[in-house]
Structure formats: C-alpha cells, structure tokens
Steps between C-alpha positions, in 0.01 A plus 500: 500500500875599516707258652819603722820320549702519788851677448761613781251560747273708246170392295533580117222543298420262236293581197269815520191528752161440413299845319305514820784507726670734294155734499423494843923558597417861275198553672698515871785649357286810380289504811811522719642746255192769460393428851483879635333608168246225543440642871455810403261403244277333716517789800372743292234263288350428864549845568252587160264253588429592857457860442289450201279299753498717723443757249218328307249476824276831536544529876899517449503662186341840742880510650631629165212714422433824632133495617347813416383754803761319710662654722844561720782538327613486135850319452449528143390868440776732412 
C-alpha cells in the first residue's frame, strides 16, 4: 500500500500504488472518459433487442407484413 507523508498542508505519495489500485483507477478513468459512447451503445443494443422481440412473436411480426387480401390503404404501394 503506498504510504503518504504530510508536507505544507499537502499529502505526497510515497512509493507506487498497488496493481489493483492502479487497474481499477484506469477502469474509472475510461468510463468517465467514453461515457456518451458507452450510452449510446447501450440505447441502441436495447433498442435491437426489443424490436427483435417484438419482431420474433407471430402475432407482432403481422404489423410488418402485409396480409394478403387486406384492405384500406397502401402506404407502401407506389
């Protein structure tokens, strides 16, 4: 463990931190650092995995799929 020593009001670091302080210090610095990206990551990987649900049940899956004979109007027609 690093030890400190008191100096004009100010800690100084002796000797270098433990490898597991020093790991989990990089892990926060890069998770405050690529926070947006990490965000907008997640918002669309929920995104994917709700409409593939939602996609993947028959009942649902008929609001994508023209039904044949249907009818009313065409928004996709040309």
């Amino acid at each position: 463990m690093a030890r400190t020593r008191e100096r004009d009001g100010r800690r100084a670091w002796i000797g270098k931190e433990s490898l597991l302080t020093r790991s989990v210090n990089a892990v926060f610095e890069f998770v405050r650092l690529a926070e947006f990206e990490i965000l907008f990551f997640l918002f669309f990987f929920v995104a994917f995995l709700v409409f593939k649900d939602l996609t993947s049940r028959p009942e649902y899956n008929q609001i994508l799929v023209k039904k044949p004979g249907a009818t009313g109007l065409d928004w996709w027609a040309s």
